[in-house]
TIRO-2110 file (N, C-alpha, C; in Angstrom, 1 decimal):
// TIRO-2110
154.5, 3.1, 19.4, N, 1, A
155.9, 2.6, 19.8, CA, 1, A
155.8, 1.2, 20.1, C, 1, A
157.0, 0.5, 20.0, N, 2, A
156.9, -0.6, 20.0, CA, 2, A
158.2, -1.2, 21.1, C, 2, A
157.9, -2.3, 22.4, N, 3, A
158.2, -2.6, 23.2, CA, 3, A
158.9, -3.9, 23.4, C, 3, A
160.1, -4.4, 23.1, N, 4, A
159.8, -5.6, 23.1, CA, 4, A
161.0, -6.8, 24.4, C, 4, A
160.6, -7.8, 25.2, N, 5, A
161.7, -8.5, 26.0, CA, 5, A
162.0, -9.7, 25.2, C, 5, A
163.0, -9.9, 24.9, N, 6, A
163.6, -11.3, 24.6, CA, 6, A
163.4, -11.9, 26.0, C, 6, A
163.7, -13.4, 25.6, N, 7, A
164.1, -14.1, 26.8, CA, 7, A
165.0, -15.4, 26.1, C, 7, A
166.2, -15.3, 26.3, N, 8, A
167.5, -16.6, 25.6, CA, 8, A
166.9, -17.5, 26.3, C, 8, A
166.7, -18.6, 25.2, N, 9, A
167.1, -20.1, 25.7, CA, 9, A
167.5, -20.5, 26.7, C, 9, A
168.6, -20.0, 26.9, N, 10, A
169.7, -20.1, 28.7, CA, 10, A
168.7, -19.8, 29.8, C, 10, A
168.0, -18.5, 29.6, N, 11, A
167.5, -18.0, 30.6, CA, 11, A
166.2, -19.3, 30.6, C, 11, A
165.3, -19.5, 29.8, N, 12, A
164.5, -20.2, 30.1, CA, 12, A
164.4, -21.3, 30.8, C, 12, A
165.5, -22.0, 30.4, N, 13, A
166.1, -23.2, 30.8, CA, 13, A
166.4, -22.7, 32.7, C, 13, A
167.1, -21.9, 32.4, N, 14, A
167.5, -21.8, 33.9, CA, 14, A
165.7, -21.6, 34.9, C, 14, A
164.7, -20.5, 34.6, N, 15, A
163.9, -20.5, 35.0, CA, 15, A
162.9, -21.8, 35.6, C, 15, A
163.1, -22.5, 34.2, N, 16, A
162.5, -23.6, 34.3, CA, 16, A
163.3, -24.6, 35.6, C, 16, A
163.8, -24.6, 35.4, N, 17, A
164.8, -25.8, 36.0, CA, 17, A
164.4, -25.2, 38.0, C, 17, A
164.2, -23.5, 38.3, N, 18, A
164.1, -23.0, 39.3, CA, 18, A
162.6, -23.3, 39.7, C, 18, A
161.4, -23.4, 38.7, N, 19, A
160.2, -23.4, 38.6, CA, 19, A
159.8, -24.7, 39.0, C, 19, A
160.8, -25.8, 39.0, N, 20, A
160.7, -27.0, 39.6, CA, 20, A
160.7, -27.8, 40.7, C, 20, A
160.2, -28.8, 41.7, N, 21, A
159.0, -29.0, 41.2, CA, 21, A
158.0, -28.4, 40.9, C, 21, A
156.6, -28.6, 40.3, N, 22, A
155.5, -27.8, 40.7, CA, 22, A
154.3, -28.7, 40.9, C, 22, A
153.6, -28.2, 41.8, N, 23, A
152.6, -29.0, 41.9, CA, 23, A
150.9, -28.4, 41.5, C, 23, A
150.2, -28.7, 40.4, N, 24, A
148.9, -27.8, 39.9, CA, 24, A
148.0, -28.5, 40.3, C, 24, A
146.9, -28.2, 41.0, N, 25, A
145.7, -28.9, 41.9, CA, 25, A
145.1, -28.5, 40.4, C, 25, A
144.1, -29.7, 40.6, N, 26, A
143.0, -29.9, 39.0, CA, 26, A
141.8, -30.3, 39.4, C, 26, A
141.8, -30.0, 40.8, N, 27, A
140.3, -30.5, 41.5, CA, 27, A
140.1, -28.7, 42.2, C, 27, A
139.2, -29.7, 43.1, N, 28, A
138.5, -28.6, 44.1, CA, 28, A
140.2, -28.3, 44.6, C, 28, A
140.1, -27.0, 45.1, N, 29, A
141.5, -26.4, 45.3, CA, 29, A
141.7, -26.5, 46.8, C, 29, A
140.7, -27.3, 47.8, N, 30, A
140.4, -27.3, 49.2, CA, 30, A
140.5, -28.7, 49.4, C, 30, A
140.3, -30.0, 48.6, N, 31, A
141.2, -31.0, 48.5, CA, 31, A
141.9, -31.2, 47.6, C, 31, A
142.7, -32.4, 48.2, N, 32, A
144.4, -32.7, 47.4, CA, 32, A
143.9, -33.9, 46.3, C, 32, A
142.6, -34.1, 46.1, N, 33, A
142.6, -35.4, 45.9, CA, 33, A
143.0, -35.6, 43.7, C, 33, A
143.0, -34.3, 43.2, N, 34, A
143.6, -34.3, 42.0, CA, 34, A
144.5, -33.3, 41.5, C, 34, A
145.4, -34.1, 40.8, N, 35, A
147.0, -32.7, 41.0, CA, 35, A
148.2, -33.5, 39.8, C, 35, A
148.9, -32.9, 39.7, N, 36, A
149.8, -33.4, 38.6, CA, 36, A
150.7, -32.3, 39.2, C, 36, A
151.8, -33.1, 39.7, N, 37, A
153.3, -32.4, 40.4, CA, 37, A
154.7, -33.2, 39.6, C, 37, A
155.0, -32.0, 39.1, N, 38, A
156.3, -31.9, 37.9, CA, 38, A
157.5, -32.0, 38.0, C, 38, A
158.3, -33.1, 38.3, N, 39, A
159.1, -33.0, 39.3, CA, 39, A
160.8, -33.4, 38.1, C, 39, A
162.0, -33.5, 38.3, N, 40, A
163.1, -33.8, 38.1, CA, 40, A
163.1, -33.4, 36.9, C, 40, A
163.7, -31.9, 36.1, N, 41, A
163.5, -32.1, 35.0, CA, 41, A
164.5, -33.0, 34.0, C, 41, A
164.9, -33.3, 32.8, N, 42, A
165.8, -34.4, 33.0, CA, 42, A
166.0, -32.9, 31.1, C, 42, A
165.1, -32.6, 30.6, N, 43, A
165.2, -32.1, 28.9, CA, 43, A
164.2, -30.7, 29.2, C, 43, A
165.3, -29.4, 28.7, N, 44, A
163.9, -28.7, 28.5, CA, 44, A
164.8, -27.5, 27.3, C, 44, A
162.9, -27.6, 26.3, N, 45, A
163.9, -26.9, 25.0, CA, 45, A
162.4, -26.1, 24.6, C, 45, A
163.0, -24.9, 23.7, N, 46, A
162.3, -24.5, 22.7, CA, 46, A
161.9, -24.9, 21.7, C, 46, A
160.2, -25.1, 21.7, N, 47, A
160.0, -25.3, 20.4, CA, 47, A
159.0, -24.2, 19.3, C, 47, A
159.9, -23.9, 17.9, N, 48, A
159.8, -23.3, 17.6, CA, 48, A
157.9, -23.1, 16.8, C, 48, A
157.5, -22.0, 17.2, N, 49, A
156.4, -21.5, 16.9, CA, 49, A
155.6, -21.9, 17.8, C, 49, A
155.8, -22.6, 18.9, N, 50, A
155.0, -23.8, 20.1, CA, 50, A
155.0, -23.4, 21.6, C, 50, A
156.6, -23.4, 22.3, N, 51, A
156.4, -23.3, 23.3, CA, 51, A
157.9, -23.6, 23.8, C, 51, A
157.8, -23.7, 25.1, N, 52, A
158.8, -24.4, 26.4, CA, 52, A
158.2, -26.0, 26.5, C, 52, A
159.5, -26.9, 26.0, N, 53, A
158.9, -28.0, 26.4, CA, 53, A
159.5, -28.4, 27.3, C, 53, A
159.4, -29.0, 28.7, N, 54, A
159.4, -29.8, 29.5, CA, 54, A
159.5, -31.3, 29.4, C, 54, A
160.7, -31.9, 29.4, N, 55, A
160.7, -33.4, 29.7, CA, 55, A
160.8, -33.8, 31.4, C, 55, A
160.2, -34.6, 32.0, N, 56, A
160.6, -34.3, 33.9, CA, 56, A
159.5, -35.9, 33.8, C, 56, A
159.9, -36.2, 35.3, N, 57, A
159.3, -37.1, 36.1, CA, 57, A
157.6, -36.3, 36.4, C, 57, A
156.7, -36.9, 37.0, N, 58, A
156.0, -36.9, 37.6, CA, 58, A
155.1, -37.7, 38.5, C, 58, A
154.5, -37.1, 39.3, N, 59, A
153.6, -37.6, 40.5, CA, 59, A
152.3, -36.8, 40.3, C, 59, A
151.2, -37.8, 39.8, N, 60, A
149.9, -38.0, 39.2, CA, 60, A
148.7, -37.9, 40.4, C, 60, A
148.1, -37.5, 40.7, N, 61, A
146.5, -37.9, 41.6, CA, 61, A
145.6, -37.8, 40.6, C, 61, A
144.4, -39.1, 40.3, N, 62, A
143.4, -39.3, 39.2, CA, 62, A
142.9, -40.3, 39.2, C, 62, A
141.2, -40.2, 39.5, N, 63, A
140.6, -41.6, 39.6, CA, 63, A
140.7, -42.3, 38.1, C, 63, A
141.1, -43.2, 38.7, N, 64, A
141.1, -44.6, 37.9, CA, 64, A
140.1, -45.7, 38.3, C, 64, A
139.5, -45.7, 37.3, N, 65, A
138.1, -46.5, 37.7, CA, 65, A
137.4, -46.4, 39.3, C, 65, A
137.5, -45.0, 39.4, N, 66, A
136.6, -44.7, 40.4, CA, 66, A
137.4, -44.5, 41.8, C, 66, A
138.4, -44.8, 41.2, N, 67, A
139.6, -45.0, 42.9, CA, 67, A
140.5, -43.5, 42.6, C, 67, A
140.7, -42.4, 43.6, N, 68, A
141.6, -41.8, 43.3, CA, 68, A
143.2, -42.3, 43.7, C, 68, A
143.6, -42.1, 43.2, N, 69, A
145.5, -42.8, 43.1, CA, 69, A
146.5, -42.7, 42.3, C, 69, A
147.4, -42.7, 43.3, N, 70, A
148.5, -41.6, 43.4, CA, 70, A
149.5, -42.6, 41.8, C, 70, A
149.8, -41.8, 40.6, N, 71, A
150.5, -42.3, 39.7, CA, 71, A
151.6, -41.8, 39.7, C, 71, A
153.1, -42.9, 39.0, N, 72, A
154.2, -42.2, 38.9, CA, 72, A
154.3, -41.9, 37.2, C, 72, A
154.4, -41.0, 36.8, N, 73, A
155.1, -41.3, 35.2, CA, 73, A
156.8, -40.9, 35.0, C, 73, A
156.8, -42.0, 34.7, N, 74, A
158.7, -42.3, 34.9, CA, 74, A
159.4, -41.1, 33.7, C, 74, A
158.5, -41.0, 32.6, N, 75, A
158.8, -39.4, 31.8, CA, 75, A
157.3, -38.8, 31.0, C, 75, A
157.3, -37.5, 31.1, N, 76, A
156.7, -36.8, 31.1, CA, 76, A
156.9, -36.1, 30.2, C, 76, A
156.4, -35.5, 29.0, N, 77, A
156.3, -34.0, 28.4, CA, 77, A
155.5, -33.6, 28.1, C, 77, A
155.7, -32.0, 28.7, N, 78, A
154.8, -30.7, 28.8, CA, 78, A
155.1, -30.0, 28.1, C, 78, A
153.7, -28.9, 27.2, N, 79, A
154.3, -28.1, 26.5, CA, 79, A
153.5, -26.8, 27.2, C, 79, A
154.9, -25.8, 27.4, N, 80, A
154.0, -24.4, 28.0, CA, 80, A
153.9, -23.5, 26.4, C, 80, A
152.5, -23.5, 26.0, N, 81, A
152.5, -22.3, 25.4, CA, 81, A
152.1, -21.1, 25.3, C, 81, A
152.6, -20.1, 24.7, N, 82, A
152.2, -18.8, 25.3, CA, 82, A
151.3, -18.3, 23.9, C, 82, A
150.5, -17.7, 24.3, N, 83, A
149.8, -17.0, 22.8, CA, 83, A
149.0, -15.5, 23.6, C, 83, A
148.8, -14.7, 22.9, N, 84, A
147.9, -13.4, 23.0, CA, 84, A
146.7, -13.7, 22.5, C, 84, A
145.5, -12.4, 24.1, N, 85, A
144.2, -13.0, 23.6, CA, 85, A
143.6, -12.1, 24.4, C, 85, A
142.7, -11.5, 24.0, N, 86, A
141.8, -10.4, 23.9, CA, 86, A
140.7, -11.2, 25.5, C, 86, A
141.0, -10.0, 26.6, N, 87, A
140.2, -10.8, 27.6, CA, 87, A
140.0, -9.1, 28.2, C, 87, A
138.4, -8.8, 28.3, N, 88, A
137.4, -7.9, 29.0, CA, 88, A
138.6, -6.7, 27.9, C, 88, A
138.5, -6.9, 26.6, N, 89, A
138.7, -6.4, 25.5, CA, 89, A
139.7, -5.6, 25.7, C, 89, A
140.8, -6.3, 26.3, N, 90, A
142.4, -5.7, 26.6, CA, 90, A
142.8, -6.6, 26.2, C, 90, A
144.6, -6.8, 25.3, N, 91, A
145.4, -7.7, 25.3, CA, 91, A
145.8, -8.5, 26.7, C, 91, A
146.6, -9.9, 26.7, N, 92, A
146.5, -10.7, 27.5, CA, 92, A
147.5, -11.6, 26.9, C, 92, A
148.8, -11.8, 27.9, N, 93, A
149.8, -13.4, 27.3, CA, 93, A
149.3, -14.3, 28.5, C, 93, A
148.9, -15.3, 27.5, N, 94, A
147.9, -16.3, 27.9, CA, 94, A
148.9, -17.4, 27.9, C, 94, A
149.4, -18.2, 28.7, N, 95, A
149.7, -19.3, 28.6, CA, 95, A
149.1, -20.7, 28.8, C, 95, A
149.3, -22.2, 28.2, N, 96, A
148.6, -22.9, 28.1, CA, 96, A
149.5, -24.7, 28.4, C, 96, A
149.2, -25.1, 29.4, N, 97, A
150.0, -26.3, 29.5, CA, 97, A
149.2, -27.1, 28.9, C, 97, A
150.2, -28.0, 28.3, N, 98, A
149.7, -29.6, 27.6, CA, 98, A
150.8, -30.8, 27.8, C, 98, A
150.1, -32.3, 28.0, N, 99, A
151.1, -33.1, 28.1, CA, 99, A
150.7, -33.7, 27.3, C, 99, A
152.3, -33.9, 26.2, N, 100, A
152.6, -34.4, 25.0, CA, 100, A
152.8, -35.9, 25.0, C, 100, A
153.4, -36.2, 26.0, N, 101, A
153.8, -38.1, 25.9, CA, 101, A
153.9, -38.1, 27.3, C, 101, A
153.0, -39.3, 27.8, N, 102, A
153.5, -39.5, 29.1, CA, 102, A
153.5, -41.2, 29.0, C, 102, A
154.7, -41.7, 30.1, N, 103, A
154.7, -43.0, 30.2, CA, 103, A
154.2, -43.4, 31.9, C, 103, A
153.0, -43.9, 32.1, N, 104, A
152.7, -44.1, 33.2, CA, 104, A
152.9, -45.3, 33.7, C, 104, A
153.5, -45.5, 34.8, N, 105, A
153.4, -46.8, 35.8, CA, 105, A
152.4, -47.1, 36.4, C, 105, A
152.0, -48.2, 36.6, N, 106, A
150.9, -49.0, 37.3, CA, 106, A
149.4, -48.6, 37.0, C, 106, A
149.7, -48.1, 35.6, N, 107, A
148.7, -47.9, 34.8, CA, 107, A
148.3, -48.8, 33.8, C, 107, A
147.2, -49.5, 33.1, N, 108, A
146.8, -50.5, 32.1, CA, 108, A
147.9, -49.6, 30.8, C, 108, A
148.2, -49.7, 29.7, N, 109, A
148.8, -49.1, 28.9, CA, 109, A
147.6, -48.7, 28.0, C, 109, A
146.2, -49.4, 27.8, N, 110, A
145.2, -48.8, 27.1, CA, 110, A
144.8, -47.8, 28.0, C, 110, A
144.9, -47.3, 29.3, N, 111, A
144.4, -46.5, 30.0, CA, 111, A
145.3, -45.1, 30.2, C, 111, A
146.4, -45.5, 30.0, N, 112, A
147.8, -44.2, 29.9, CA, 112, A
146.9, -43.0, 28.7, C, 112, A
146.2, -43.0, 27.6, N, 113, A
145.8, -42.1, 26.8, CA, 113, A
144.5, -41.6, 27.3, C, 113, A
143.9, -42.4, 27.8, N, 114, A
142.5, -41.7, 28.7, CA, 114, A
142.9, -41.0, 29.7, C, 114, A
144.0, -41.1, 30.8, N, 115, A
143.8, -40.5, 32.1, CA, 115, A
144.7, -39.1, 31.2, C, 115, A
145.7, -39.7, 30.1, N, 116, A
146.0, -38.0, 30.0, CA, 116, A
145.6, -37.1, 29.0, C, 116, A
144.6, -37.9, 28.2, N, 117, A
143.2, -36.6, 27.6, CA, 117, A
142.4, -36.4, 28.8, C, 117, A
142.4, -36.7, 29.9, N, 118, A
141.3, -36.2, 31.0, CA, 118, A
142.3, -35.1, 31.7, C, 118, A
143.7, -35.7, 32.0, N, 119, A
144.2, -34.5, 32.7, CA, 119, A
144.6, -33.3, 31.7, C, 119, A
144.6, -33.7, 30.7, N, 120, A
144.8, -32.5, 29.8, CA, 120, A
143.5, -31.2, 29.6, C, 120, A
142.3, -32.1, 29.7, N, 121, A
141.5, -31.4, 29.6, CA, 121, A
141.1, -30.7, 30.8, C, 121, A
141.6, -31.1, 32.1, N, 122, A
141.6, -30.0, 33.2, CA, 122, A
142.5, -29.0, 33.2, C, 122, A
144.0, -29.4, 32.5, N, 123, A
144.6, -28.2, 32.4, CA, 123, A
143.8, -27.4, 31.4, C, 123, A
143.2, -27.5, 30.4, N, 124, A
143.2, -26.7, 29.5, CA, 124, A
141.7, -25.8, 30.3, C, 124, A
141.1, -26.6, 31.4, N, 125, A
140.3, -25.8, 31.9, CA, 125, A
140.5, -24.5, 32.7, C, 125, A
141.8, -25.1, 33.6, N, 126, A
141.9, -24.9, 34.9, CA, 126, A
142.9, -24.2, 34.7, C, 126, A
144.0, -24.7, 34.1, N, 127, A
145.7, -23.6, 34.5, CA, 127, A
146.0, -23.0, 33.0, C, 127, A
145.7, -21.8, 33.2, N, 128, A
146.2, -20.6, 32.2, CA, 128, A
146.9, -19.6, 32.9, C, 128, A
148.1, -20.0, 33.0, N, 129, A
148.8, -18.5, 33.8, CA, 129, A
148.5, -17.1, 33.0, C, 129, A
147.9, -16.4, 33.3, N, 130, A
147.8, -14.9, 32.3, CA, 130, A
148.7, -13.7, 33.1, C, 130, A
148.8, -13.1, 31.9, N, 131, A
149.5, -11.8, 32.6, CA, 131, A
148.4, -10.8, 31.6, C, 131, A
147.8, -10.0, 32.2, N, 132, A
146.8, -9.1, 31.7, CA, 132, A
147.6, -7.7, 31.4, C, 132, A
148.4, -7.4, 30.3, N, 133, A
149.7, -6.7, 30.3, CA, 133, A
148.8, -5.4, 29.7, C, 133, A
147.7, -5.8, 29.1, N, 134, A
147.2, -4.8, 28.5, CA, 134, A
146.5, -3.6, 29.9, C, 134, A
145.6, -3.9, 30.8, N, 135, A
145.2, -3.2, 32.0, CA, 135, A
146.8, -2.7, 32.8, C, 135, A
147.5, -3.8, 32.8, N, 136, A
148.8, -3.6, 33.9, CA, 136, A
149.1, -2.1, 33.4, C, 136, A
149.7, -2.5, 31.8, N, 137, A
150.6, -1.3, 31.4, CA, 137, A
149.7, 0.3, 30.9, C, 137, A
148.6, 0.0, 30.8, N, 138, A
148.1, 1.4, 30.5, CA, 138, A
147.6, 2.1, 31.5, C, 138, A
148.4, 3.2, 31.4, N, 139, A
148.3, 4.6, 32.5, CA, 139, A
147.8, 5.4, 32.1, C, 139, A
147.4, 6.3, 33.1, N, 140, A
147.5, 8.0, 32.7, CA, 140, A
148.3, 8.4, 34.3, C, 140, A
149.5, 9.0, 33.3, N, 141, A
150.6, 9.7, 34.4, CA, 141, A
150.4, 10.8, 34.8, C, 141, A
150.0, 11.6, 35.9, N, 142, A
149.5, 13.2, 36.1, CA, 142, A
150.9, 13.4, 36.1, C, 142, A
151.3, 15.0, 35.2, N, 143, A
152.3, 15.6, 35.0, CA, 143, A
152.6, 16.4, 36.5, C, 143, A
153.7, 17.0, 37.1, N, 144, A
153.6, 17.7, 38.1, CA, 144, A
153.5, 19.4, 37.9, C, 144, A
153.0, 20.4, 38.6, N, 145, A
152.5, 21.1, 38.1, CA, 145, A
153.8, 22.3, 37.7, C, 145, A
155.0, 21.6, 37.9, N, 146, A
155.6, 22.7, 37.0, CA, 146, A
155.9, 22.6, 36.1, C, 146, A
155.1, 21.3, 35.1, N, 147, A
155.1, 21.5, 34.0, CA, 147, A
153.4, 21.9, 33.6, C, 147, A
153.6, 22.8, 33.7, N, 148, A
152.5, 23.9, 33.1, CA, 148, A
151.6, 23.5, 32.3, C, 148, A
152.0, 23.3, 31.1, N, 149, A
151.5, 22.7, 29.6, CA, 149, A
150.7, 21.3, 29.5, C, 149, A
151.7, 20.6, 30.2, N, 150, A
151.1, 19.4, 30.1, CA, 150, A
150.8, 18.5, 31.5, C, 150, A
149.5, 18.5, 31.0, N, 151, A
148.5, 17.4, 32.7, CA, 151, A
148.8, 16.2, 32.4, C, 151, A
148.9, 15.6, 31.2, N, 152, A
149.4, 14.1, 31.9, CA, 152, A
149.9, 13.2, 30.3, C, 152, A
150.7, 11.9, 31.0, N, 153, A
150.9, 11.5, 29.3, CA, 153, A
150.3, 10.2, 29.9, C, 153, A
149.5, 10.0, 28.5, N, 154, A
148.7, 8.7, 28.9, CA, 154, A
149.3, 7.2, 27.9, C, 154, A
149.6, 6.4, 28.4, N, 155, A
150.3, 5.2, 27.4, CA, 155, A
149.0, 4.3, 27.4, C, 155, A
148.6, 4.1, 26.4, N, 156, A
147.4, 3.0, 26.0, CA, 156, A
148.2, 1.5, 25.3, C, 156, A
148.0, 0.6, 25.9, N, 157, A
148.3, -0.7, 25.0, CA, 157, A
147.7, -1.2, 24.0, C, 157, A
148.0, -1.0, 22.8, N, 158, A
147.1, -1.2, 21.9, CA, 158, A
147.4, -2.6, 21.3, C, 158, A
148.4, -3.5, 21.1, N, 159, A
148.5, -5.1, 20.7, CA, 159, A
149.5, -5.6, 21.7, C, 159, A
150.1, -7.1, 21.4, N, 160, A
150.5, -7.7, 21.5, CA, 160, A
151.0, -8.8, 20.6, C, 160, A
152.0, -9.1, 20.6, N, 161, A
152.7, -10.5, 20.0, CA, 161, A
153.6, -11.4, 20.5, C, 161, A
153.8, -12.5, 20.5, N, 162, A
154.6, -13.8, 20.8, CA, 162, A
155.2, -14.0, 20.0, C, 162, A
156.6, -14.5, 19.9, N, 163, A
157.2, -15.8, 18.7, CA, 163, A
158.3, -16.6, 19.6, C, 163, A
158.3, -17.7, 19.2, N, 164, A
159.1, -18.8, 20.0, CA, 164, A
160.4, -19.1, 18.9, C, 164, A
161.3, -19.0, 19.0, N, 165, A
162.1, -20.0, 17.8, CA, 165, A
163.0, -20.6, 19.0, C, 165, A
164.3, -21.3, 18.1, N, 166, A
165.0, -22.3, 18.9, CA, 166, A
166.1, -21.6, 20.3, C, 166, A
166.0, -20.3, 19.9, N, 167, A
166.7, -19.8, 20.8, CA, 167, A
166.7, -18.7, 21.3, C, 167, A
164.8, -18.6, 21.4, N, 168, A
164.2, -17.2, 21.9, CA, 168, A
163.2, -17.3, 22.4, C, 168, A
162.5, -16.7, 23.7, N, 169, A
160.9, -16.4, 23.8, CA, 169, A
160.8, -15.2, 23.9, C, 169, A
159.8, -14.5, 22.5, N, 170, A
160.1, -12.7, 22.0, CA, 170, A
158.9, -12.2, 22.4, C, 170, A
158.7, -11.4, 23.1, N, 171, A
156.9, -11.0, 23.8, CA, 171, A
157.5, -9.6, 23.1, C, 171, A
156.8, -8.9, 22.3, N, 172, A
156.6, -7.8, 21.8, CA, 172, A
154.9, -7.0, 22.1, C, 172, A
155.1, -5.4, 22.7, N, 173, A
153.9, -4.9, 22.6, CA, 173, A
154.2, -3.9, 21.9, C, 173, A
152.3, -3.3, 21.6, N, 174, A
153.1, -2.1, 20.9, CA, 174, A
151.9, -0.8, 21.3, C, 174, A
152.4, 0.4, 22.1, N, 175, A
151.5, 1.4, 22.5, CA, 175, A
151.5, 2.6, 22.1, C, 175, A
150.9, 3.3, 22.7, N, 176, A
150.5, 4.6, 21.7, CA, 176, A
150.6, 5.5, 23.0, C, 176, A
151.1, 6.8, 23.0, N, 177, A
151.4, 7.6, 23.9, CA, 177, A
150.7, 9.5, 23.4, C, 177, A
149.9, 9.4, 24.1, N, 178, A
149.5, 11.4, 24.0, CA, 178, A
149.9, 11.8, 25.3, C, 178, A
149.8, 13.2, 25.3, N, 179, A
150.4, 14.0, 26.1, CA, 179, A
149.1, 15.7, 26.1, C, 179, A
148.3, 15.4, 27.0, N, 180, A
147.2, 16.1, 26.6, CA, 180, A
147.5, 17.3, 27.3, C, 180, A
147.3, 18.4, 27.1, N, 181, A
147.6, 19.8, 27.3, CA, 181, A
146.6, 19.9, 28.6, C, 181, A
146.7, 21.0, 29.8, N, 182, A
146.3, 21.2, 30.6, CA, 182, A
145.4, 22.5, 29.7, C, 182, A
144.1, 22.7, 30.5, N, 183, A
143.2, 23.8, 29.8, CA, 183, A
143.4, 24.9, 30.1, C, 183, A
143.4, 25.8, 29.6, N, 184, A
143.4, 27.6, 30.0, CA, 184, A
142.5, 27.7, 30.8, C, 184, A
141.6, 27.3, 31.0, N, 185, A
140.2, 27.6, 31.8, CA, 185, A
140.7, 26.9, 33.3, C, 185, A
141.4, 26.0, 33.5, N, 186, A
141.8, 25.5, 34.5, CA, 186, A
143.4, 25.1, 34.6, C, 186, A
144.3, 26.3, 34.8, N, 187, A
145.8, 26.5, 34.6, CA, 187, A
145.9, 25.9, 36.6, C, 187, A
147.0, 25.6, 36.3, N, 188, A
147.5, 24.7, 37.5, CA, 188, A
147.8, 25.8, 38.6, C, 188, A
147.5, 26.2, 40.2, N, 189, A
148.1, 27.2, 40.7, CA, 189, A
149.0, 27.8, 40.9, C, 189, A
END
């Protein structure tokens, strides 16, 4: 059987906009001393086959030549993407931040592409929001005993899928459901 949530454009936009600021620590999580905080969104859209993009302000922490300090980037875009991915061999929507263009202040302009392939590459270390849908959603439901026949229906998750287009984020699963018979040898009292 197959499961599936839309989520409209509208709605994302709206979330997003609620999801704002954010602030994602990219260091040791016990100091402040590196972080990328997401602030004023100003553009946020679907892109198709990709993600949620994010246009917004931001406030940077990142050594620069050895100094940590605090940057503004006057615009910003992020791409959140979602993809499915097999983790302790259960399905998984895995999401993945990336910043697409950033224009930084009080930065060298040959240094704006180094600091954000470095902070990129902490996100891609550090922040994967997951939802582990595959463990969440598979049960085994004990029947109650006056249904006789049947001890339990068990739902297994067996895939997952994503698709993005201009005016959707479509998470489809798809599970498999038995219904195993309670034993003659052990009838319910």
């Amino acid at each position: 059987m197959k499961l599936q949530v839309v989520f409209s454009r509208d709605e994302l936009v709206s979330f997003a906009s609620e999801w704002l600021p954010l602030k994602l620590l990219l260091g040791d999580p016990s100091k402040d001393d590196r972080y990328l905080q997401l602030t004023d969104p100003k553009a946020i859209e679907l892109v198709p086959n990709a993600g949620l993009r994010i246009a917004c302000r931001a406030q940077i922490r990142w050594p620069v030549l050895g100094l940590s300090v605090p940057i503004t980037a006057r615009t910003l875009s992020v791409l959140l993407s979602p993809s499915i991915a097999l983790i302790d061999e259960q399905p998984a929507l895995v999401f993945r931040l990336k910043i697409e263009q950033a224009d930084l202040s009080g930065v060298p302009a040959r240094l704006d592409a180094t600091v954000t392939d470095a902070i990129n590459r902490a996100l891609s270390e550090r922040v994967k929001p997951t939802w582990h849908f595959g463990r969440s959603l598979t049960r085994v439901v004990p029947m109650p005993a006056i249904l006789a026949t049947t001890e339990s229906i068990d739902l297994s998750v067996q895939s997952g899928a994503v698709e993005v287009s201009h005016e959707a984020f479509t998470f489809q699963l798809t599970l498999s459901a038995e219904a195993p018979r309670r034993s003659e040898a052990h009838p319910v009292p």
